[in-house]
MIZA-390801 format. One record per residue: residue in one letter; y, x, z of N, C-alpha, C in turn. Coordinates in steps of 0.1 Angstrom, whole numbers. Example, Ala and Ser with C-alpha at 12.3 -4.5 7.8 and 13.67 -1.06 7.14 Angstrom:
> code, n.py, n.px, n.pz, ca.py, ca.px, ca.pz, c.py, c.px, c.pz
> A, -57, 132, 78, -45, 123, 78, -33, 132, 78;
> S, -22, 128, 71, -11, 137, 71, 0, 129, 79;
//
This chain:
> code, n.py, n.px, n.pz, ca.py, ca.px, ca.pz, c.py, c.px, c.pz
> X, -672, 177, 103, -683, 171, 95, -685, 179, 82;
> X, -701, 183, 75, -704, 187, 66, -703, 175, 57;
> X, -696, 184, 41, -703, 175, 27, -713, 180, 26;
> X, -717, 170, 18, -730, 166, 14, -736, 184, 7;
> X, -724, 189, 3, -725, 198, -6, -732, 213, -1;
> X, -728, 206, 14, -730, 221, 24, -747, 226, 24;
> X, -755, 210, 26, -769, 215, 24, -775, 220, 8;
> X, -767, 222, -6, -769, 228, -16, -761, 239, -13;
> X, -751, 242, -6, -751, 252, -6, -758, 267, 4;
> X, -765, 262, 14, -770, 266, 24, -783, 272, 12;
> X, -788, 266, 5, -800, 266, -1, -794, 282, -9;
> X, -780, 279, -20, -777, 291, -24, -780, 299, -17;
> X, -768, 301, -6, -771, 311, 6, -785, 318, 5;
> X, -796, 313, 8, -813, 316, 13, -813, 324, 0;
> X, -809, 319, -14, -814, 326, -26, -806, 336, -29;
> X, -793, 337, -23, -787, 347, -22, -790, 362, -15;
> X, -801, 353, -2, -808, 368, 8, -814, 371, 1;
> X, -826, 360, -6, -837, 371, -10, -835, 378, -22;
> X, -823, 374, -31, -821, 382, -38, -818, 399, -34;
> X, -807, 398, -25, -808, 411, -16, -818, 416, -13;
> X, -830, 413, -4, -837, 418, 0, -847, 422, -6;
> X, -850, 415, -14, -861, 420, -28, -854, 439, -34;
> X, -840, 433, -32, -831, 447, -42, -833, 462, -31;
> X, -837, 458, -20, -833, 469, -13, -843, 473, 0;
> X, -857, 464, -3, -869, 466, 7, -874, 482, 4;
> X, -870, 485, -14, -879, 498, -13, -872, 508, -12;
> X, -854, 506, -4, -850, 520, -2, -847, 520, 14;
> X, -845, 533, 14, -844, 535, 31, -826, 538, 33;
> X, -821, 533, 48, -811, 539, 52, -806, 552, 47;
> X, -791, 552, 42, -787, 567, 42, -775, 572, 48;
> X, -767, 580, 48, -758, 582, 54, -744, 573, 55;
> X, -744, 573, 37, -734, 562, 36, -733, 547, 43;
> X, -740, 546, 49, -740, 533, 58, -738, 541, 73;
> X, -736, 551, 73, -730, 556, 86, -715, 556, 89;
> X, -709, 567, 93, -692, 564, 94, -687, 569, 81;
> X, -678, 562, 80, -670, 569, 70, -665, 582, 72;
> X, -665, 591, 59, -661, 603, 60, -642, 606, 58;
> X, -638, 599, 52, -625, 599, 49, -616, 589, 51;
> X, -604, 590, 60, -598, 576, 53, -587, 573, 44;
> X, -582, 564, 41, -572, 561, 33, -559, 554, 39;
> X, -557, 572, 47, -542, 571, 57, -530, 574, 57;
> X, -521, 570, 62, -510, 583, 62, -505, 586, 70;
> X, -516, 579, 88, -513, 585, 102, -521, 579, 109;
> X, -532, 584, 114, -548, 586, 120, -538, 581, 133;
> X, -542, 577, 138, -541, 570, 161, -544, 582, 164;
> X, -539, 583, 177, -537, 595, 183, -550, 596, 198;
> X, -551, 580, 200, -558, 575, 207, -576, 570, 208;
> X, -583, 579, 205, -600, 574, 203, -605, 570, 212;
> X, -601, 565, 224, -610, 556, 234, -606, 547, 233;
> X, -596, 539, 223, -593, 524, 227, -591, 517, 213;
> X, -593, 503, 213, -589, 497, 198, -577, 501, 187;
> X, -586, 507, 175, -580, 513, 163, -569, 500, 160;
> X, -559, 501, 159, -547, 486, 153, -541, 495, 139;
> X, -544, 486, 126, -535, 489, 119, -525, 483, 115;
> X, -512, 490, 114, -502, 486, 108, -493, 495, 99;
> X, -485, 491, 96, -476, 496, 87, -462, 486, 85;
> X, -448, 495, 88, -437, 489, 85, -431, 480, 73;
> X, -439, 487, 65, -437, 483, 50, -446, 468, 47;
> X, -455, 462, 55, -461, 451, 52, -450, 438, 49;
> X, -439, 439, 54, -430, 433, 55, -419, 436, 40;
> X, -412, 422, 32, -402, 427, 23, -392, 411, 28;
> X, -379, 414, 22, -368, 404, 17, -379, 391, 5;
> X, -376, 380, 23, -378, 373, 9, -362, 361, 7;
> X, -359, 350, 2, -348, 341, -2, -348, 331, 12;
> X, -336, 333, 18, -333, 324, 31, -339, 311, 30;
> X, -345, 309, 44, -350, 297, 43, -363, 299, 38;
> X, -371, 305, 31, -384, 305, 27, -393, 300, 35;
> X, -405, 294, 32, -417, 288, 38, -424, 300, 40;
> X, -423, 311, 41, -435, 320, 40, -429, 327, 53;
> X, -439, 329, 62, -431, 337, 76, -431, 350, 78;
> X, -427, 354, 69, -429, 375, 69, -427, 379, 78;
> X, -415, 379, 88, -414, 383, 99, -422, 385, 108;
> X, -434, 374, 110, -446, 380, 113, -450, 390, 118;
> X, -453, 398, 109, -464, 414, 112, -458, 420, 117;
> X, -442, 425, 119, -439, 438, 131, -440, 429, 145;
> X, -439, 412, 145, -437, 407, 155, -449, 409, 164;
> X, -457, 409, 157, -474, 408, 162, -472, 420, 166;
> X, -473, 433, 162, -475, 445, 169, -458, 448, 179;
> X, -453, 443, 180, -441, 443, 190, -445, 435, 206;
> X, -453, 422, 200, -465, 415, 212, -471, 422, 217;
> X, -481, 428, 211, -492, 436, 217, -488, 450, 227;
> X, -472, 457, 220, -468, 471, 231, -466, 463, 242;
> X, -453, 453, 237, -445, 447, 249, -456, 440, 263;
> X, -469, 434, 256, -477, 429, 269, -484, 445, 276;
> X, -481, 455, 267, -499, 466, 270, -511, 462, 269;
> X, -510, 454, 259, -523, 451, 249, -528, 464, 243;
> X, -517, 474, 237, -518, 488, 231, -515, 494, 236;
> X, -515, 506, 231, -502, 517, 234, -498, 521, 217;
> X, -489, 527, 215, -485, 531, 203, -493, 544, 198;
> X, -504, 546, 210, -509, 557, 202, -526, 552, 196;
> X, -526, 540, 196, -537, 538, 188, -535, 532, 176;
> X, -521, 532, 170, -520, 529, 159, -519, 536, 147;
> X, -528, 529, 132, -530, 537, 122, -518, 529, 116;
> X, -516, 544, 100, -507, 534, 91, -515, 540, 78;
> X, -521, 529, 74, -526, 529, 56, -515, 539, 47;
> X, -523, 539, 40, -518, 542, 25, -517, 532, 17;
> X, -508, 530, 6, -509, 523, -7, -515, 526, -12;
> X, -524, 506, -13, -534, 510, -23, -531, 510, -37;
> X, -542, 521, -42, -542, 524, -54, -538, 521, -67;
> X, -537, 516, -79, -542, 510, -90, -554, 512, -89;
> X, -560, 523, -89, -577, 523, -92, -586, 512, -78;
> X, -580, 518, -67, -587, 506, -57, -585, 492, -63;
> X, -572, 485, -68, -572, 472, -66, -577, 469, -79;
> X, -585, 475, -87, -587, 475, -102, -604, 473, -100;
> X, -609, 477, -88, -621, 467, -84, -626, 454, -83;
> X, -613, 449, -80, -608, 433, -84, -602, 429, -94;
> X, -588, 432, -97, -583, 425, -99, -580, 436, -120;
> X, -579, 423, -128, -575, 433, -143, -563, 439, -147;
> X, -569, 448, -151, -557, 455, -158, -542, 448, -163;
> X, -545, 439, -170, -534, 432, -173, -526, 422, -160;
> X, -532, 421, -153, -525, 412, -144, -519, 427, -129;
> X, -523, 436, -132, -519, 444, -119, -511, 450, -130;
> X, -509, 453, -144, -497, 461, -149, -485, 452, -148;
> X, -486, 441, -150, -478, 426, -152, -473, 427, -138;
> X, -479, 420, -130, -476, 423, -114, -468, 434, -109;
> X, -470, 449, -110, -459, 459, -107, -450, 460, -113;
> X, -452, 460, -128, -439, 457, -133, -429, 441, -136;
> X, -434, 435, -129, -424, 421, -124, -426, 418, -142;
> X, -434, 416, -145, -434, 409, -156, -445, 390, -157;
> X, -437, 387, -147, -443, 376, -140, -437, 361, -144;
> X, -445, 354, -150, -436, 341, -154, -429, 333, -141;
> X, -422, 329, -150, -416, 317, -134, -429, 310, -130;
> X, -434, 303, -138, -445, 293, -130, -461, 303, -126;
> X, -460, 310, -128, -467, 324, -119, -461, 321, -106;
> X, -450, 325, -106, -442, 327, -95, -442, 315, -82;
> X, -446, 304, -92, -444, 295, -86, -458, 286, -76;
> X, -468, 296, -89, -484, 291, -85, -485, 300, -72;
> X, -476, 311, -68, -479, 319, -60, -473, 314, -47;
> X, -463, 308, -50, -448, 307, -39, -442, 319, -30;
> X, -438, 327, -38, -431, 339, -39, -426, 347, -54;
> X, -412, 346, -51, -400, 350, -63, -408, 366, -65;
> X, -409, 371, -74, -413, 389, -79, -398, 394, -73;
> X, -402, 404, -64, -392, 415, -67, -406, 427, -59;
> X, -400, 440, -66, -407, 456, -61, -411, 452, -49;
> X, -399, 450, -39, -407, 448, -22, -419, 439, -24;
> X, -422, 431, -27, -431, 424, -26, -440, 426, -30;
> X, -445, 432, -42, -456, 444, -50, -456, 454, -39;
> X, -447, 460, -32, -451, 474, -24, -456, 468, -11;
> X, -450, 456, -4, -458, 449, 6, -470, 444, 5;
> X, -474, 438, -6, -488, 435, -9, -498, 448, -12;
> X, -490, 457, -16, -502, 471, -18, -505, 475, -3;
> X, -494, 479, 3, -501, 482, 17, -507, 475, 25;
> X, -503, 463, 26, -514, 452, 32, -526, 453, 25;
> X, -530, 455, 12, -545, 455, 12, -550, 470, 15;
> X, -540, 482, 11, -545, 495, 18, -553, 490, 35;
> X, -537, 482, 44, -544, 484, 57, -559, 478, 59;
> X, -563, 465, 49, -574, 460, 52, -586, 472, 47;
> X, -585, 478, 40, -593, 489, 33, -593, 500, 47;
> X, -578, 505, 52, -585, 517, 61, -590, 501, 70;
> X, -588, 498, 74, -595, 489, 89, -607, 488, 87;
> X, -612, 485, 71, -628, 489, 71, -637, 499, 70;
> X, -623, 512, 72, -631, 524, 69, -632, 530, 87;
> X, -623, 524, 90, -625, 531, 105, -634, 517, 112;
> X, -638, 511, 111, -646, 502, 119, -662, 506, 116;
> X, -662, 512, 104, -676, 519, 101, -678, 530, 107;
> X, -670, 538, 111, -670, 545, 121, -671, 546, 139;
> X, -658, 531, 142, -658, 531, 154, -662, 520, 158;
> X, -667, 514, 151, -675, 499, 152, -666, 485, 155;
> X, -650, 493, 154, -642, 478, 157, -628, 485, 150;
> X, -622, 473, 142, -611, 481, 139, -601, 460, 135;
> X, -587, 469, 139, -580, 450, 141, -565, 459, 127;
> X, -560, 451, 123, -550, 453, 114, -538, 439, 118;
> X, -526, 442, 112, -521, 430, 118, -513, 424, 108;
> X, -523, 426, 94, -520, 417, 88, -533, 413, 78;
> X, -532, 409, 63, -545, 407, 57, -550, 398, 62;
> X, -558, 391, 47, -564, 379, 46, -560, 366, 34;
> X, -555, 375, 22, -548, 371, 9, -559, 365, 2;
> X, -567, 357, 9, -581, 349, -2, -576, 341, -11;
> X, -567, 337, -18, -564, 332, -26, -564, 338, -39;
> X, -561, 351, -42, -559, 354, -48, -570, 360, -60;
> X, -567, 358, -71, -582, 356, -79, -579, 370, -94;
> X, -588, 375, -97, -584, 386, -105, -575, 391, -111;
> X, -572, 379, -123, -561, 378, -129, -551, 368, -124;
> X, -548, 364, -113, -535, 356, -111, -535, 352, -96;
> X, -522, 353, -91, -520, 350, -74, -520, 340, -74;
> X, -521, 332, -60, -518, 315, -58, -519, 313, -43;
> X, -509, 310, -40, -511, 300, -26, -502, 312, -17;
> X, -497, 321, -19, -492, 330, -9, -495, 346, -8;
> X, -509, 343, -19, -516, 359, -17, -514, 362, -37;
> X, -514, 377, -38, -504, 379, -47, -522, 390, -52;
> X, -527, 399, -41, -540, 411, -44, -549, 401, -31;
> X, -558, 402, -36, -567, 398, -28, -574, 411, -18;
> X, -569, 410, -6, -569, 427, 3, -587, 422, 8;
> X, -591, 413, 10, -607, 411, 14, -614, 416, 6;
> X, -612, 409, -9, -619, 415, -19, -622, 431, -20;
> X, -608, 436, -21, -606, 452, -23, -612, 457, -17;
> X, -611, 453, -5, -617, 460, 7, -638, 461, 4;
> X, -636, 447, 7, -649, 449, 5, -658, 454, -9;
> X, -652, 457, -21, -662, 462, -31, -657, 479, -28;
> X, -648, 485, -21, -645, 497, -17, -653, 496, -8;
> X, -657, 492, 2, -667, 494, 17, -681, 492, 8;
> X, -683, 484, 0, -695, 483, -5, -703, 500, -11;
> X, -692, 508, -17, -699, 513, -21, -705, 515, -36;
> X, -708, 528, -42, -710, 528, -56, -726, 532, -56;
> X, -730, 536, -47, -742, 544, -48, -756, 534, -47;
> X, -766, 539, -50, -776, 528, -53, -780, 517, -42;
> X, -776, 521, -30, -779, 516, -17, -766, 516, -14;
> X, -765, 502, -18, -752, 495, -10, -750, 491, 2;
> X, -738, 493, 6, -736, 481, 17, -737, 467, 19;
> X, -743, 467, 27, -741, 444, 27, -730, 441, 35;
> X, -724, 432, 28, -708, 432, 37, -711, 417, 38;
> X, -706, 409, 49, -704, 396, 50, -689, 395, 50;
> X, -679, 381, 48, -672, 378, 51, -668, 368, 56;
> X, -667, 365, 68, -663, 357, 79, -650, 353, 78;
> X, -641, 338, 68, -634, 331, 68, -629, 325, 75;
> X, -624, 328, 86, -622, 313, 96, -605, 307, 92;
> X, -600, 306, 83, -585, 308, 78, -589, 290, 77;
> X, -577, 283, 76, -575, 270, 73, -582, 264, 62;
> X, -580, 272, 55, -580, 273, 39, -589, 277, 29;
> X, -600, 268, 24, -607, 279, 18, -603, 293, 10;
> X, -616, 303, 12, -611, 316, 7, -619, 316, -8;
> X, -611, 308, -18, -614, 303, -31, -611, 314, -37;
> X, -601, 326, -41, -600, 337, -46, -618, 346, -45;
> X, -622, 349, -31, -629, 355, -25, -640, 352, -34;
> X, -639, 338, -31, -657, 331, -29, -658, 334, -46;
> X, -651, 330, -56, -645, 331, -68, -651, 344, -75;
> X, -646, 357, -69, -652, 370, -67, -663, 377, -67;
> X, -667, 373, -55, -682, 374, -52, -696, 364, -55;
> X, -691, 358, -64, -704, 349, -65, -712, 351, -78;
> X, -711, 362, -80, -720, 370, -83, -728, 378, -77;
> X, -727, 383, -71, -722, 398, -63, -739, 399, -50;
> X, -748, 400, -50, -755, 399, -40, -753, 406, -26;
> X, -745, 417, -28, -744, 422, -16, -735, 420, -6;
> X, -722, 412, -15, -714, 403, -6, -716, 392, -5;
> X, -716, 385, 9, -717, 372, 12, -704, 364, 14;
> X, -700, 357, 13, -688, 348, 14, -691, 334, 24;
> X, -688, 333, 40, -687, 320, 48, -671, 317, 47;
> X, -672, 305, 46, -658, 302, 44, -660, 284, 50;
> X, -653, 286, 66, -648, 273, 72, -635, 269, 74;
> X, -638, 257, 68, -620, 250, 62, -616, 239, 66;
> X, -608, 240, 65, -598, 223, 62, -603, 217, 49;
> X, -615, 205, 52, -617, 198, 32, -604, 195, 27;
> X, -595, 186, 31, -588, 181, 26, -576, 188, 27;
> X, -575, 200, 26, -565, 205, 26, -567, 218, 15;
> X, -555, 223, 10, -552, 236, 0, -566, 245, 0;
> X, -569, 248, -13, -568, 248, -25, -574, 230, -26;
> X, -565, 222, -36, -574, 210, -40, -589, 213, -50;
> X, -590, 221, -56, -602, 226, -66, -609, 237, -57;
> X, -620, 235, -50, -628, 241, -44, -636, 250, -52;
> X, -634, 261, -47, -647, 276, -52, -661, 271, -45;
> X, -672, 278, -49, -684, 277, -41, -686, 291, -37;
> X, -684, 289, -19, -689, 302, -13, -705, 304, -15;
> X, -706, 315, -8, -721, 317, -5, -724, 305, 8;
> X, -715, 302, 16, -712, 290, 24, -702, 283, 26;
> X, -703, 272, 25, -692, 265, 27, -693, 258, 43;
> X, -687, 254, 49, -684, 246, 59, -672, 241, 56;
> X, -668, 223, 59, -660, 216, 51, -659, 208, 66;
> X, -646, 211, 76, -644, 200, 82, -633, 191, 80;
> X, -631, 181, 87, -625, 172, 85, -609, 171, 93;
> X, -604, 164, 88, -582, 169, 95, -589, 162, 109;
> X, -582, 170, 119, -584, 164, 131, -591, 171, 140;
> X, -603, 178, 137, -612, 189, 146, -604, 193, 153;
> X, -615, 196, 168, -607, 200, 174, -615, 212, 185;
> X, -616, 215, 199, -620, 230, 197, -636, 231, 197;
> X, -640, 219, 206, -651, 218, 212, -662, 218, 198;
> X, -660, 212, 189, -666, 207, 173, -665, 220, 166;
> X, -654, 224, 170, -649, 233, 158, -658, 250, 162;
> X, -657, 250, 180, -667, 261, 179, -686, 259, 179;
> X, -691, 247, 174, -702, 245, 179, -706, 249, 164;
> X, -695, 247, 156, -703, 247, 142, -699, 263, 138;
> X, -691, 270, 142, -689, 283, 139, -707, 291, 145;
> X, -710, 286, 158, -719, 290, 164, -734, 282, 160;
> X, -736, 272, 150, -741, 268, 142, -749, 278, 133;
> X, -738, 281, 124, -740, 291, 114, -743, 304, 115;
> X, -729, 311, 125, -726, 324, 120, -742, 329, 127;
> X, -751, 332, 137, -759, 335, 141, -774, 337, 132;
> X, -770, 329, 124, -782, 330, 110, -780, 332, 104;
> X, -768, 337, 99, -759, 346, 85, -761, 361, 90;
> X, -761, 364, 105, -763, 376, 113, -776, 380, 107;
> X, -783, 373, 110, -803, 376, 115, -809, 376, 97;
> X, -800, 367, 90, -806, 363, 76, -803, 375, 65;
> X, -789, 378, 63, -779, 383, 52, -781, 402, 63;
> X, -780, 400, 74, -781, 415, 82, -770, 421, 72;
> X, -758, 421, 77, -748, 431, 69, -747, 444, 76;
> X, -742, 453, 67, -741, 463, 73, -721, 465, 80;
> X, -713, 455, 77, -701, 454, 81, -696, 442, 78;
> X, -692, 437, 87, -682, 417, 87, -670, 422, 84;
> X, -663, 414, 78, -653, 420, 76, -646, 400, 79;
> X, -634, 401, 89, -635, 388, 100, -620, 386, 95;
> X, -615, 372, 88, -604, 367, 88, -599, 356, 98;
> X, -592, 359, 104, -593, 352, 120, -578, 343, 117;
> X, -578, 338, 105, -566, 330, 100, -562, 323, 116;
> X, -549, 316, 121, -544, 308, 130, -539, 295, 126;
> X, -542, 292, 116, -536, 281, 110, -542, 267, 109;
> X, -557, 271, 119, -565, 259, 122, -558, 249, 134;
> X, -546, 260, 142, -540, 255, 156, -532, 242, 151;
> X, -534, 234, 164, -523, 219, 163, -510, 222, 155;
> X, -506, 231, 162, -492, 234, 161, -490, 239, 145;
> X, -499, 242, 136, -491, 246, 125, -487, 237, 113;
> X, -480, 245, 105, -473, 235, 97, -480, 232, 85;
> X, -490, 241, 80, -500, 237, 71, -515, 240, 75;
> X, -518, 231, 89, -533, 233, 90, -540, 221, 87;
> X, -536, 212, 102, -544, 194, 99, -558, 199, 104;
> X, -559, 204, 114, -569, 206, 125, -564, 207, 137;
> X, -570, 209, 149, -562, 206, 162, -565, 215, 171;
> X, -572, 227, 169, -574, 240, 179, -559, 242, 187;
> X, -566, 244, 196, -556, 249, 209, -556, 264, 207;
> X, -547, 274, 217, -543, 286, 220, -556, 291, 223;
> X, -563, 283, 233, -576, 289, 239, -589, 286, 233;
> X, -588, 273, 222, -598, 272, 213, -597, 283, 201;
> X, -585, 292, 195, -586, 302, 191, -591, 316, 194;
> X, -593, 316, 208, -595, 326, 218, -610, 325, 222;
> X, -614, 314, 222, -626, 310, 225, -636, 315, 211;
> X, -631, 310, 199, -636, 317, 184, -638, 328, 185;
> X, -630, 335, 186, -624, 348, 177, -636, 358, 191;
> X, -633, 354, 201, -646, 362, 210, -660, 357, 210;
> X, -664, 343, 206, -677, 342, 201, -680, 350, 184;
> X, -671, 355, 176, -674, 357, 165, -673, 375, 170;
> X, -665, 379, 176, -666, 394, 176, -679, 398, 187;
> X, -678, 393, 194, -696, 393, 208, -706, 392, 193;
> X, -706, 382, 188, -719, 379, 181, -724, 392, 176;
> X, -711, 395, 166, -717, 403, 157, -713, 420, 164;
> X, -706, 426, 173, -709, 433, 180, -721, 437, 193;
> X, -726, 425, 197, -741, 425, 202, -752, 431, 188;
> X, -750, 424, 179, -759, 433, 169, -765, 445, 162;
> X, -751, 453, 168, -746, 466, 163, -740, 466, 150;
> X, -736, 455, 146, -727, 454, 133, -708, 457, 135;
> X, -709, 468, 122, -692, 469, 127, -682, 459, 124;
> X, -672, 458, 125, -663, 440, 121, -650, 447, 119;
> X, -644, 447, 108, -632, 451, 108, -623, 432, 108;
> X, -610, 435, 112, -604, 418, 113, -592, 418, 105;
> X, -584, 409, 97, -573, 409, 94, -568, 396, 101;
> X, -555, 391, 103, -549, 382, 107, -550, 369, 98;
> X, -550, 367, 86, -550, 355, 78, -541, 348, 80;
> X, -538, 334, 79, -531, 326, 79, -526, 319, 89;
> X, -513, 313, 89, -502, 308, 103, -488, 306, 100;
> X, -487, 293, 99, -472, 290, 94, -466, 282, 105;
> X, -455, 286, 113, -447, 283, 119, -432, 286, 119;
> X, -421, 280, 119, -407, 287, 119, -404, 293, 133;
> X, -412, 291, 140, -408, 298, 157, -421, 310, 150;
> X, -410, 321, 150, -417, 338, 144, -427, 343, 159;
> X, -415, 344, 165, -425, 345, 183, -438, 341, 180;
> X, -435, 328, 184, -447, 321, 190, -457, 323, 182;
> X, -455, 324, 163, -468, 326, 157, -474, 338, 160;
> X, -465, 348, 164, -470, 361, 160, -479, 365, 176;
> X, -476, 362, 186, -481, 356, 195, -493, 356, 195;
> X, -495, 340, 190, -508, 333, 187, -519, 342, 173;
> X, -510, 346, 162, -519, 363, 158, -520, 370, 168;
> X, -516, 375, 176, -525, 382, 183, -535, 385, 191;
> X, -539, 368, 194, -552, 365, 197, -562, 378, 199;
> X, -564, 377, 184, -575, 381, 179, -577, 399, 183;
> X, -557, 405, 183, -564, 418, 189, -567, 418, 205;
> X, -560, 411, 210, -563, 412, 224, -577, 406, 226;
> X, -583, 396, 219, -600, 398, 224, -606, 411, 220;
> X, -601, 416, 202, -607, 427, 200, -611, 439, 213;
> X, -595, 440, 221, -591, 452, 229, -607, 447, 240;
> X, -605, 437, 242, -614, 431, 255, -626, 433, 248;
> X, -637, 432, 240, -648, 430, 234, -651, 450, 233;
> X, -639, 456, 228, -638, 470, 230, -645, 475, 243;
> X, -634, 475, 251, -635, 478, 268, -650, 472, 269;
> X, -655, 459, 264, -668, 457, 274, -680, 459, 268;
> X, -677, 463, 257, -689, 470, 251, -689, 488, 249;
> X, -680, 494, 254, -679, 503, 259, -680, 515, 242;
> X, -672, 509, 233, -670, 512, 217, -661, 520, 219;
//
């Protein structure tokens, strides 16, 4: 079910295209909306006929036994994918750490010098739910590096999966909720571009959670768009306004949940025309997790994640994906159910012949 709020904000949305399109009817395509020339690696796939996967070992740090946060995660997901022959090991990239200067497109000066050097109050610490140590600043840099290269090789090869990213919480000067740099953000004002003719980037939220950091971000921003479909009643309690909101209710379940994805996203395609999606394929909408309060099944995830990559690969639009959100204490089984998203990628690859 929509709030009330969704038809004011749909209206933003419309004033948000034509703001764009007024900005950019009198220039023509140029290269920079073609592939990227460079990326930001420190080991290119070996493999160019099949789905680009990024990872990196370092996405992972020590956190305090017992912790709510499932790090273990991300090597688990790319351990799923060799072990079925989802991959092979030679289509995998490994980022670089990102920058200060990259994450300084977001986020301020004072909160990224504070941040690496662990000069972090306890109730920081606390707004974030994660204790400061180095590992955890060097895990958060490469996780937004990988979302950064996955959007630089998807402008290239028109599809790129990462196996981790999707830190929307995180808002310029201060982390919250789990995400510490906002890797969507980064990504996207680096994919956007400095030059007069920008890129239009959409962002495709499907995480539990609204992406209140993000939306927060960009809402200024005309050339980024922010969709963000959530859990109402659930985290963050103080709502951002995206460029869209979609607000369901605890309980949805797959049949509801994909009619309204397919509601929307098809007029965000035709309206906003991006020049790259950049797709947070959170899992934390599934029955099974421990902070969702929605009711998607295995195959209602599966069913998503290939109506949202068809869509927008029918278009000729490139989509890079991060994993987003999924809290379970069985590591397996989450990491698993993340991998959804590459194994439709691999399939959406193969049949569109990318």
């Amino acid at each position: 079910m929509f709030h009330l709020s969704c038809q004011n904000t749909m209206y933003r949305a419309a004033i948000k295209y034509k703001h764009v399109v007024q900005k950019i009817t009198v220039l023509t395509r140029n290269p920079m909306h073609g592939a990227w020339r460079s990326f930001n690696a420190e080991h290119t796939g070996l493999e160019s006929r099949a789905l680009p996967i990024v990872h990196h070992v370092k996405y992972i740090c020590d956190l305090p036994e017992n912790h709510r946060f499932p790090m273990g995660k991300f090597p688990k997901v790319l351990e799923s994918l060799l072990k079925d022959q989802v991959i092979t090991d030679k289509q995998v990239w490994a980022p670089k750490i990102a920058s200060t200067e990259l994450l300084g497109f977001v986020h301020t000066e004072e909160y990224l010098s504070n941040f690496i050097s662990g000069k972090i109050s306890e109730k920081d610490q606390r707004r974030t739910g994660f204790p400061w140590s180095s590992g955890l600043v060097q895990r958060c840099r490469y996780e937004t590096g990988g979302t950064v290269l996955t959007g630089e090789i998807a402008l290239q090869r028109g599809l790129a999966s990462s196996t981790a990213g999707g830190t929307h919480h995180a808002f310029p000067s201060y982390g919250s909720g789990f995400c510490l740099l906002n890797d969507l953000a980064v990504g996207a004002k680096h994919l956007m571009g400095e030059c007069t003719s920008r890129r239009r980037i959409l962002i495709v939220d499907l995480d539990v959670h609204q992406g209140d950091g993000t939306a927060f971000i960009f809402k200024d921003e005309p050339n980024i768009f922010t969709f963000s479909m959530h859990c109402g009643k659930n985290f963050p309690v103080r709502k951002q306004q995206s460029d869209l909101d979609v607000s369901l209710e605890d309980g949805t379940e797959d049949k509801e949940y994909l009619s309204k994805v397919q509601e929307h996203l098809p007029w965000l395609l035709e309206t906003f025309r991006p020049d790259l999606v950049l797709y947070d394929s959170g899992v934390d909408p599934h029955w099974e997790d421990e902070l969702g309060r929605l009711r998607l099944t295995d195959e209602g995830l599966y069913q998503r994640d290939l109506y949202v990559l068809q869509a927008v690969i029918k278009k000729g639009i490139p989509v890079a994906t991060v994993i987003g959100g999924g809290y379970s204490r069985d590591i397996d089984r989450l990491a698993r159910r993340h991998s959804i998203i590459h194994r439709v990628a691999s399939k959406v690859w193969r049949e569109h012949g990318l």
